[in-house]
Residue, then its C-alpha position, 0 to 999 in steps of 0.5 A: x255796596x260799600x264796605x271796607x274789605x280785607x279780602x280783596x274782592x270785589x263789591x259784588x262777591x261775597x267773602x267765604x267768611x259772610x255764609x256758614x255751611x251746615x252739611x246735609x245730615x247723614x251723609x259723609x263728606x270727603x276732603x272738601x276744597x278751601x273754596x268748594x261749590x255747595x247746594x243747600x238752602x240759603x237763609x239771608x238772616x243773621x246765624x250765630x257760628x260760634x265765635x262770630x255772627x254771620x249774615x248768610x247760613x246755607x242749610x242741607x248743604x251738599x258738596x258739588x264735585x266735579x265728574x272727574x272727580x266722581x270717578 
């Protein structure tokens, strides 16, 4: 894939602003990092996120935190 990048990254990764995150319902969220790890259910169709269109959109999403962070 070709594409002109403002994010300096490589052709095979994603730019974190291409995927909305929409959070499980009813559960709290803490501070999440700038580029934290999420599970959810990836939908690759195009998601209108308010000001812009983003191609992927992760649903029920869940933060991953590391074990030392659990603690």
């Amino acid at each position: 894939m070709s594409y002109d990048d403002p994010h300096d990254v490589d052709d095979t990764d994603v730019p974190f602003d291409t995927v909305a995150v929409l959070w499980r319902k009813g559960i709290t969220v803490p501070p999440v990092p700038s580029q934290p790890t999420v599970e959810g259910v990836l939908h690759l169709r195009n998601y209108d996120a308010g000001p812009v269109i983003v191609p992927l959109r992760l649903d029920d999403a869940t933060p991953v935190y590391p074990e030392e962070a659990k603690r």
